[in-house]
N, C-alpha and C positions, 0 to 999 in steps of 0.2 A: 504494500500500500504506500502511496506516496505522500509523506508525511506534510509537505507542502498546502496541500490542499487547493491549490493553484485556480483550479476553475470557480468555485467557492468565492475566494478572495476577489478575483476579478469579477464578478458578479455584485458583490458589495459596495464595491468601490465606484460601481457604475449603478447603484441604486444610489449611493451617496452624492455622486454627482448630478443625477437628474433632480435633484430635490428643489432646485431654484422652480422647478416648472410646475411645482403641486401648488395648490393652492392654500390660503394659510390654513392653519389648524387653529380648535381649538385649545386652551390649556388645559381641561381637564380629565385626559386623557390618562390612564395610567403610565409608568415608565417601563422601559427596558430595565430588563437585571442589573446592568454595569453603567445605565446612566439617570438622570433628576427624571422624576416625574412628572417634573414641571419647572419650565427656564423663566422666571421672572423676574425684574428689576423694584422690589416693594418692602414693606417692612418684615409682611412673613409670606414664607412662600406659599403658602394654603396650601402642602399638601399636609395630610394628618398620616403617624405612627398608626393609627386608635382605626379600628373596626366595628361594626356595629354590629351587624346579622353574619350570617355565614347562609355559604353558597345554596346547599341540598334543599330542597323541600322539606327535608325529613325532620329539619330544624324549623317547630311550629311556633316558635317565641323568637323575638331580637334575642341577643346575648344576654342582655342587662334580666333577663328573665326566664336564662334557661339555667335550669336545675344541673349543672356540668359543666366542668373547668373546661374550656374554649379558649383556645390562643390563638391568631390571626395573625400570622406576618405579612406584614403587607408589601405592596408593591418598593415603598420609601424604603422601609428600614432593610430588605435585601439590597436595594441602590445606596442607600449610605454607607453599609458593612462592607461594598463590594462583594456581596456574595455569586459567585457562578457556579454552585453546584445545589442542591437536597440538603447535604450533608453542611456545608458553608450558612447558609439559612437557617438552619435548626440550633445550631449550635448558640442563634442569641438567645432560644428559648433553654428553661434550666430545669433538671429532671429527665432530659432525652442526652440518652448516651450514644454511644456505635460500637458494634463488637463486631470481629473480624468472622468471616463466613463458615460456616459449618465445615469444619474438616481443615480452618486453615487457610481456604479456597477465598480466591477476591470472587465472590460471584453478585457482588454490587451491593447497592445498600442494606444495611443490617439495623435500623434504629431500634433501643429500648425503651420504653415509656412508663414508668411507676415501677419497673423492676421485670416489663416483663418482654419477649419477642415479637416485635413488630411487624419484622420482613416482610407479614404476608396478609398486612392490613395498610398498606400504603393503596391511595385510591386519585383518581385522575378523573374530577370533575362528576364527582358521586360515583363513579365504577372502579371494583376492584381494580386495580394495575396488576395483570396477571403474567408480567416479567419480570426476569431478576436484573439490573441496571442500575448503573452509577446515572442519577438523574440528575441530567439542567434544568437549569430554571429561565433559557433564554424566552422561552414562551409560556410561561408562569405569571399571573396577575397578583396570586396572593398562596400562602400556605396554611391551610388549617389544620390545627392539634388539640383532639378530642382525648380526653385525658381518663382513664377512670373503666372499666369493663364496657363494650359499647357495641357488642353482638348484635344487638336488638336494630342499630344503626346500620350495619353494615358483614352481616353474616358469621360466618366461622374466624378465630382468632378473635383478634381484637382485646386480647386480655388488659391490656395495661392502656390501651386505647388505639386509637388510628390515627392517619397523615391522610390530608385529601389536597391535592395537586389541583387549582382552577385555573385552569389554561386561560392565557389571552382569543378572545372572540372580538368576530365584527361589532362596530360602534357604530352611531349617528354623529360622526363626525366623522371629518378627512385632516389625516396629519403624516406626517414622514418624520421617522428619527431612527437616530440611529448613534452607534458608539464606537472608538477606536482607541485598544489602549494597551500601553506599550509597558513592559516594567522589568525587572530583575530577575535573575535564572530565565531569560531568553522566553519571556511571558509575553504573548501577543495573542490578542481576543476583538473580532469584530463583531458587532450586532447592526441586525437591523429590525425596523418595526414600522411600518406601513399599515394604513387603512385607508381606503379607497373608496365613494361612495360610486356606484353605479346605478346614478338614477337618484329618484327618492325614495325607492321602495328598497335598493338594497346593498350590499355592503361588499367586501372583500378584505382580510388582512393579510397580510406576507409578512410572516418573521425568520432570521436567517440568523447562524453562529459559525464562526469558526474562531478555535480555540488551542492553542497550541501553547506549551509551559513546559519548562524542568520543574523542581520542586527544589524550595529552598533547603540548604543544607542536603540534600541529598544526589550529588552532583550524577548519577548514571539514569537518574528517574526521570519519566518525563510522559506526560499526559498531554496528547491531540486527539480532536475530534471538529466536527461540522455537522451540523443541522438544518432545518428546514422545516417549516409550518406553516401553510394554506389554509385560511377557512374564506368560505362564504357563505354568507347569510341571507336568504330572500325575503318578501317579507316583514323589514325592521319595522316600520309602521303600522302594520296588517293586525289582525286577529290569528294568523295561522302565520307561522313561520318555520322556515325549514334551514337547517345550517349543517354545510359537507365540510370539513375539516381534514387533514392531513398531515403525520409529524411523522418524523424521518431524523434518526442521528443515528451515529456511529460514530466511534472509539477506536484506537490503535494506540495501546500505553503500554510501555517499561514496568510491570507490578511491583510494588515495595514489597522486599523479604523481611524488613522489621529486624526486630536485634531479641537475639535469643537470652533468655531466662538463664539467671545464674541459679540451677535448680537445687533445690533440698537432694541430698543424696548421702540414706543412711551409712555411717561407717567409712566415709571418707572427709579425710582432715580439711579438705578444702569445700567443705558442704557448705553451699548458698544461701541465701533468705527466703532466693524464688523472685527477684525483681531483675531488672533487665540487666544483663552487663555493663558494664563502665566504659565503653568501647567511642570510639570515636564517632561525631555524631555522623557525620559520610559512608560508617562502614555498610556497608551494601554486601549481600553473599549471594543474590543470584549473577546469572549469566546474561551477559547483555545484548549478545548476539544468539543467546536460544529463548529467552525467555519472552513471552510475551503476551497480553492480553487484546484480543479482536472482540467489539461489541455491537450488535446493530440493533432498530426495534423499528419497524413500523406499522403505524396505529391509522385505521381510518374511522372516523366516526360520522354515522349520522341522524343528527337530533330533528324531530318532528313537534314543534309545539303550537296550543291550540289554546286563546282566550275562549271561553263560553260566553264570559262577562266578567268582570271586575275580581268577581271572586270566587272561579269556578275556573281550573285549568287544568289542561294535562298535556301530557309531554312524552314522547318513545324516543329512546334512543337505540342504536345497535352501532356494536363497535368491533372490528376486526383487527387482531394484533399477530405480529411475525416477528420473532424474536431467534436471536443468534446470538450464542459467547463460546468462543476458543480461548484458549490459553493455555500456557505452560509455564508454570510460575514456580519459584523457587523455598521452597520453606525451609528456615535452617535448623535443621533437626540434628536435637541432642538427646534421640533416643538412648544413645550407646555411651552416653556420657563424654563424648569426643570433647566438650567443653574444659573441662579439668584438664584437657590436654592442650589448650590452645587451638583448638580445630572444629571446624561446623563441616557436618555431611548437608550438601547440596542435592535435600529430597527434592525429586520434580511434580507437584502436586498438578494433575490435568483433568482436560475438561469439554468434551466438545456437545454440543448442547444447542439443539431447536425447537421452538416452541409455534405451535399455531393455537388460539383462540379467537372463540366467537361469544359474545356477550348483549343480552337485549335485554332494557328494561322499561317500563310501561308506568308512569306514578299521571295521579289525581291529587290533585291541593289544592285546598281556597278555604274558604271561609264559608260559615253559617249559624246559625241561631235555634237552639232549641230552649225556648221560653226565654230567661233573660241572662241567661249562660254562652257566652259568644266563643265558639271553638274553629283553631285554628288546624285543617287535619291536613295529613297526606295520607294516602293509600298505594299500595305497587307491586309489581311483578317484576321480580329478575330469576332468570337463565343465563347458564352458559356452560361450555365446555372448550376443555383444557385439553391439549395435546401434546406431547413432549417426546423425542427421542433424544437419550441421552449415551453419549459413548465418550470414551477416552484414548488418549495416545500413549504409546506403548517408548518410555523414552530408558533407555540403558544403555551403558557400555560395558563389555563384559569383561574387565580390571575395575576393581574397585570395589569397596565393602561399605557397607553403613558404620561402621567400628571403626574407619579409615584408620587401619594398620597398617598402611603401606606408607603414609603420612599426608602431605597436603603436599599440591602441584602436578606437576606429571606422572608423578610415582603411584597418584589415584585415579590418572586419566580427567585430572581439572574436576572429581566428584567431592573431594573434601576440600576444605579453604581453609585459612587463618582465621580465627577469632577474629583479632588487632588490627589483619591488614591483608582483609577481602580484594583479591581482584578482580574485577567485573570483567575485566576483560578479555579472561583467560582463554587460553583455544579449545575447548572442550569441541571433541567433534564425534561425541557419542550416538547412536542411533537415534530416531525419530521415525515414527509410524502409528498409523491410526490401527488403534485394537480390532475394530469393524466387530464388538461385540455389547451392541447396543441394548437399553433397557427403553422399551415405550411404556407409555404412563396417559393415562386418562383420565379428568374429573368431570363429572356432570352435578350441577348444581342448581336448585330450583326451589326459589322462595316467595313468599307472601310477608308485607308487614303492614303496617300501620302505625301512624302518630296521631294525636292529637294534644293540642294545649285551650284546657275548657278557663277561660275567666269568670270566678265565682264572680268577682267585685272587683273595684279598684285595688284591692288589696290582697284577696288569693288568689293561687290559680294553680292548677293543677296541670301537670304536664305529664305524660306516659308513652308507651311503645311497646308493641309487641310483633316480633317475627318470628317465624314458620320455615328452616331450611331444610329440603332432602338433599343430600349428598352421596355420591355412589364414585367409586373410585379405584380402577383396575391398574397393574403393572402388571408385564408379562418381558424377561427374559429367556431368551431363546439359546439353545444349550450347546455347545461347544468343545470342540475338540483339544484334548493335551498335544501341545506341539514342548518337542523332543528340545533340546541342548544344539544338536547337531541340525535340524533343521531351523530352529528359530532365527532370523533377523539381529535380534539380541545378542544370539549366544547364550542364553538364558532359557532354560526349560521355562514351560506354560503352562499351570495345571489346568485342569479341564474346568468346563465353564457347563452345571448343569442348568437344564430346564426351570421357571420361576414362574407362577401362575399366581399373582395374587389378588384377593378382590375386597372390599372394604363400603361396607354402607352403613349409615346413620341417618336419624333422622331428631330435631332438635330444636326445642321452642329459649327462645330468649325474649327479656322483657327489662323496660327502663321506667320505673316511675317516682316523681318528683313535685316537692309543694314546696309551694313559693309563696312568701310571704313578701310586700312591699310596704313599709313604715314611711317610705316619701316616695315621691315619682321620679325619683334619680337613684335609686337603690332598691337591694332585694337581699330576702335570708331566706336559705334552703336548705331543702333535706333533697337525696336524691340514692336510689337504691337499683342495682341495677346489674346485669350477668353477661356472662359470657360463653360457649363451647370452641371447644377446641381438637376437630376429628381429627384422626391419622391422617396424616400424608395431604394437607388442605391445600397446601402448592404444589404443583408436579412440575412446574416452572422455575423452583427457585433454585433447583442446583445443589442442596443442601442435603445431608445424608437424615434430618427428620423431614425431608419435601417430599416424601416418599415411603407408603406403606410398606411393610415389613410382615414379616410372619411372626415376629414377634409382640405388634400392635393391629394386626389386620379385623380382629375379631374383638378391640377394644371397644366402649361409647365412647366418647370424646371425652375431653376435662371438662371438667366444670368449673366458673368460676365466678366468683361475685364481686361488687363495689359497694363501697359503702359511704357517701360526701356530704358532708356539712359544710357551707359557706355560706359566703357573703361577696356582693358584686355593687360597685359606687362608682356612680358616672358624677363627679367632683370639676369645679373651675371652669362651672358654665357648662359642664358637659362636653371637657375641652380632654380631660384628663380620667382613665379608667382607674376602679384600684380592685382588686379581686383577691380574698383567700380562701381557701377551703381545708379542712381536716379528712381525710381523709384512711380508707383499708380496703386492700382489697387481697379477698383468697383464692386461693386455688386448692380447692377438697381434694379432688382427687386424680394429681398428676402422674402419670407414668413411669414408673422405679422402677427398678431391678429389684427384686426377694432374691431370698438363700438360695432358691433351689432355681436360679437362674432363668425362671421366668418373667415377664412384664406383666405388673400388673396393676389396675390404679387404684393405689395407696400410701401417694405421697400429699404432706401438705406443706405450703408455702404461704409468705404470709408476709403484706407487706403496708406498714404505720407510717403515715408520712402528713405532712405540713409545706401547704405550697403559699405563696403570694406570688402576685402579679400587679405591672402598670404597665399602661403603658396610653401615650397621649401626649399633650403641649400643656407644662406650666406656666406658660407664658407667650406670647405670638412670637418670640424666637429662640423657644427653647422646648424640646423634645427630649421624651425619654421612651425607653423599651426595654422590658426584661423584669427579671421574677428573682425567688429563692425557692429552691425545692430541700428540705426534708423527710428523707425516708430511711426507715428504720424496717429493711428488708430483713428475713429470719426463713430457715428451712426447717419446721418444726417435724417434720416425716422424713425423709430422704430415702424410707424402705430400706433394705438391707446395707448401703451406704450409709452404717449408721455411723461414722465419723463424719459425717457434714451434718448431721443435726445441732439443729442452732448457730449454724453459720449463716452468713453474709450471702446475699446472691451475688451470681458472677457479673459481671457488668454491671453495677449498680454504684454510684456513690452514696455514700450519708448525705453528705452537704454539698449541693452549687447553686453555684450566683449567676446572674447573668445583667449587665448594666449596659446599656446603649444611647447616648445620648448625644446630643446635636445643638450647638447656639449657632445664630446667626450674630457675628461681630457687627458687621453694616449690614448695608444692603445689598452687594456685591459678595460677601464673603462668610465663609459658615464654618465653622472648627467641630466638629465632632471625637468622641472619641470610646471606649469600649473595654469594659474589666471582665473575663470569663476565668471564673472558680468553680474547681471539681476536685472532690477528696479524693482520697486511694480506693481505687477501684482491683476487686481481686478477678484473676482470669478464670477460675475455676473456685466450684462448689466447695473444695474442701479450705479454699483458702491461704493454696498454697503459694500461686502463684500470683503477682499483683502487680501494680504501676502505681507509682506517688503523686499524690495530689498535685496541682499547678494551680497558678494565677497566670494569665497570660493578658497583653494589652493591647489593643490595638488603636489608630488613629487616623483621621481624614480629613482632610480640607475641601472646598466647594469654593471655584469661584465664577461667581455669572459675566461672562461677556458682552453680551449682550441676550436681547429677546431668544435665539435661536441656537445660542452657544455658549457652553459651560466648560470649565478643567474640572476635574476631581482626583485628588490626591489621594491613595489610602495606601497605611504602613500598616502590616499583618504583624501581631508578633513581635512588638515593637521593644521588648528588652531582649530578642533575640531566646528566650526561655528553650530550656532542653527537657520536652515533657513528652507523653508517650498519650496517644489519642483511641486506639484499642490494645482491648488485653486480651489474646489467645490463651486456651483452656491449658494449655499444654507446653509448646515449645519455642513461642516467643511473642512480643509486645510492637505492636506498629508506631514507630515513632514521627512524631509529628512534625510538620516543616518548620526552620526557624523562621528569621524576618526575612519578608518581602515587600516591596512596595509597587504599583503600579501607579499611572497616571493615563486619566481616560479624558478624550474631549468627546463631549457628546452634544450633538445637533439634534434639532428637533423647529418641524417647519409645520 
């Protein structure tokens, strides 16, 4: 792949040039990820931090009155932060962690939420996102994060809550903008973002990426990619309107091997703690001419919506996704305890993987009156089915040991390295071939739910939900022959690969209900109660060795799991400024262990006490804030026959972080922001053996307006250069974080 990306770029640069010829826009336009929302020369720029509703229908209340912690990042506070990725955006919010992919494996976003696995409750514009992907945000309006069990929202998982992606759609306006920005470790990123009226009845938007970077401090790494997003909307003024969409990226990166765990290791004089080496922050142990990660997705979607009247609507959408990830990535395994010795064995962890899905869903919402109770409902139908073949590459050279006895260099065929002083560059020129012994995988899915929020009075009101999913879920491995020493590629005998039939059905009601109480008409106190299931194998997309039934969970029910939230919610300073906390717990009765006798079965309990706040808004017309504290006080009070992790700590989880975001305007021209993010020691693994140390980290930005149509913006990442580690693998090592970078973006907007 040609890492240029050349046709891309020139395509940008000749949208940025035609921009003289559009006609003005207006300013209230959302922004591009990497630029202002809004260019203006005044005392505040009017755009707001602060959110009010959220996207779905299935949200039958504003914010300020739903029974459930709700965090909205919005279009601004991702364009202040410089965020361009899922992962960059989330991070201003506090309580959402990332842990590295099942097995080790980058197989894309991994976020936790109150302590528990997200992966496979992130959603794009109310529908599951039924791929695994490192996700942009260049066609991203806003992020929302539903906090708390939320099954009843959005189907299977959802334990600790969900992420909902709401893509940029056509507008009633016409504007051109777009961003160009250049910065440190060889960072270049263009955006564009168009909307076009065609007519008065209808619309067109074109947004467009390419993104190319090394990674600070880690000089062999490096992440490119380009995208692309078409919608148009018929319609806009109509009672029926119909809107075809299109998104399309792909990936070609360097994967980071992370820096391996100094491990506990009984009976030797140089036993660890279990925290990352001391090693230099550059050292890198994969291969830089074998390793690598390939990523594609594309998504078609098309929405059908239909006013009745004012208060009576419904809406179908159907969405077809195709999804692609290769790789060959390096994990520095100190199975064999090679560490003690100054040497990492260079495991090649792989992955070849394509997914096809089809997804429809049908919702009714509006408003009506039974007596003098005014309820606000939705009703809906979703389907879909998942399809997956997943295989691997068969990568060996036949010198060399995982115990690397031989030592490091040539003497292991470039498979073991140095701890200290990893060369990426080494000539490793061991085999490479696809195994061609594939596993398909199937999900079918099919639910009913319902909301409503009844208004007793100006002061109560009751809000509820309840859904209905069947799920049915087959994998079939097909059986394979032992290839010999002497015939193998390898050089490596291959033992046989038998026959795999498995099948997996559940069926599973979840439910959310919540009273609200309102002591003034800028605030609310709530109780909110609320579940979740969690069937075997709920992604057959995600790549992950639990994305997939087993004969050990095939005949299980799902987990169960509950929420329990007390808060309070103040829209404060004119209604300029949100303030939000809640007490919270939420369980999981009966999670999937291991017993003695080496069976699965569900009889684990987890159990997670926590305390959150939140603001986020303008204390002033040039001064903004964004960000929370989460407290949680995670425990495994079951762990089933691993009865040494009871009453431990969950894996990915902190105690305490922070998250602080804020922005003044100096003049009128000029805005200084800046940004504090705190996270305690988080451990890799249930027993608590393995862990990473807390950080503070800081970041900074400047903004200055040129005129009406043109802005700079400055942003330093990591601005004391901090050497902190951003996931913790269960097992053999910790993903370290990038040090300082800064970029600088001018962004146009006509």
């Amino acid at each position: 792949m040609d890492r240029r990306f050349t046709p891309i770029a020139a395509t940008l640069f000749a949208t940025f040039g035609s921009q003289a010829m559009l006609q003005d826009a207006h300013a209230q336009t959302s922004g591009e990820a990497a630029s202002l929302p809004e260019i203006t020369v005044t005392e505040s720029s009017g755009s707001s931090v602060k959110a009010d509703t959220a996207s779905s229908s299935k949200f039958t209340a504003p914010l300020l009155d739903t029974p459930k912690t709700v965090t909205v990042i919005t279009s601004e506070v991702m364009s202040q932060t410089g965020s361009t990725s899922l992962v960059e955006a989330l991070r201003t919010t506090p309580g959402i962690t990332f842990g590295a992919g099942e097995g080790g494996n980058p197989v894309g976003d991994r976020p936790f939420i109150r302590g528990f696995d997200a992966q496979s409750s992130t959603y794009v514009d109310g529908m599951r996102d039924l791929s695994s992907q490192s996700r942009e945000i260049f066609n991203v309006e806003s992020v929302e994060v539903v906090k708390g069990a939320s099954s009843a929202f959005g189907g299977g998982g959802s334990t600790g809550g969900s992420i909902n992606l709401v893509s940029k759609a056509p507008m009633k306006e016409q504007f051109s903008a777009g961003s160009i920005g250049i910065g440190t470790d060889n960072y270049k990123r263009l955006t564009a973002d168009g909307n076009y009226l065609l007519g008065d009845n209808a619309a067109i938007r074109l947004n467009a990426m390419y993104h190319d970077s090394g990674v600070a401090g880690r000089d062999a790494i490096f992440n490119s990619r380009w995208g692309f997003a078409p919608s148009l909307t018929l319609g806009l003024n109509s009672p029926t309107r119909v809107t075809l969409s299109y998104y399309h990226m792909q990936s070609d990166d360097l994967p980071d091997s992370g820096i391996p765990y100094n491990n506990p290791r009984a009976g030797n004089a140089l036993n660890g703690d279990g925290s990352p080496y001391n090693v230099n922050r550059n050292a890198f142990y994969g291969l830089a001419d074998r390793d690598f990660r390939q990523t594609q997705a594309d998504i078609a979607t098309a929405r059908i919506e239909h006013d009745f009247d004012v208060k009576l609507h419904v809406r179908n959408t159907t969405r077809y996704t195709k999804t692609s990830y290769n790789y060959i990535w390096t994990q520095p395994d100190d199975s064999q305890g090679n560490a003690y010795n100054g040497q990492v064995w260079r495991r090649a962890n792989t992955r070849i993987n394509d997914g096809n899905n089809i997804q429809n869903q049908t919702e009714l919402y509006g408003e009506f009156m039974l007596g003098s109770v005014k309820n606000n409902f939705s009703v809906g139908f979703e389907m879909s089915r998942e399809e997956s073949t997943k295989d691997s590459y068969w990568v060996r050279t036949s010198t060399g040991t995982a115990a690397c006895l031989a030592g490091t260099g040539a003497a292991s065929s470039y498979n073991c390295t140095s701890l200290y002083s990893p060369n990426p560059n080494d000539p490793w020129n061991g085999y490479i071939g696809q195994a061609n012994r594939p596993t398909y995988a199937t999900a079918n899915t099919y639910s009913v739910y319902m909301f409503d929020n009844a208004e007793l009075n100006k002061q109560w009101s009751i809000n509820a939900g309840l859904r209905y999913d069947s799920y049915r879920s087959t994998s079939r491995t097909n059986a394979a022959p032992a290839i010999t020493a002497a015939a193998s590629p390898t050089g490596v005998a291959i033992a046989a690969t038998a026959a795999s039939d498995l099948y997996s059905k559940s069926s599973f009601i979840n439910y959310q209900a919540g009273i609200v109480f309102k002591p003034a008409e800028n605030g609310s106190i709530y109780v909110n109660y609320s579940t979740s299931s969690d069937p075997a194998g709920l992604n057959t997309n995600d790549g992950t060795s639990d994305g997939s039934i087993s004969a050990a969970n095939q005949n299980l029910d799902p987990e169960r799991s509950k929420s329990y939230e007390l808060g309070t919610k103040w829209d404060v300073m004119e209604k300029k400024l949100s303030l939000t906390a809640a007490l919270f717990r939420t369980e999981k009765v009966n999670a999937r262990v291991t017993q003695a006798d080496g069976t699965t079965q569900l009889a684990g309990n987890y159990k997670v006490d926590g305390l959150e706040l939140g603001f986020a808004g303008n204390l002033t017309a040039k001064w903004q804030l964004f960000g929370g504290y989460t407290f949680m006080n995670s425990k495994i009070v079951d762990g089933g026959n691993a009865s040494t992790t009871n009453g431990k700590q969950f894996a990915n989880i902190p105690k305490n972080s922070f998250s602080l975001w804020s922005t003044y305007m100096v003049m009128p021209r000029l805005s200084v922001g800046g940004g504090a993010f705190y996270t305690s020691r988080v451990y890799g693994n249930t027993a608590n053996t393995k862990w990473v140390p807390g950080y503070t980290r800081f970041d900074a930005m400047a903004s200055y307006v040129i005129d009406k149509n043109m802005s700079l913006q400055l942003n330093i990442q990591n601005l004391s250069d901090k050497v902190y580690y951003n996931q913790a693998y269960a097992s053999h090592y910790a993903s370290i974080a990038p040090g300082r970078s800064a970029t600088l973006a001018l962004n146009v907007k006509y």
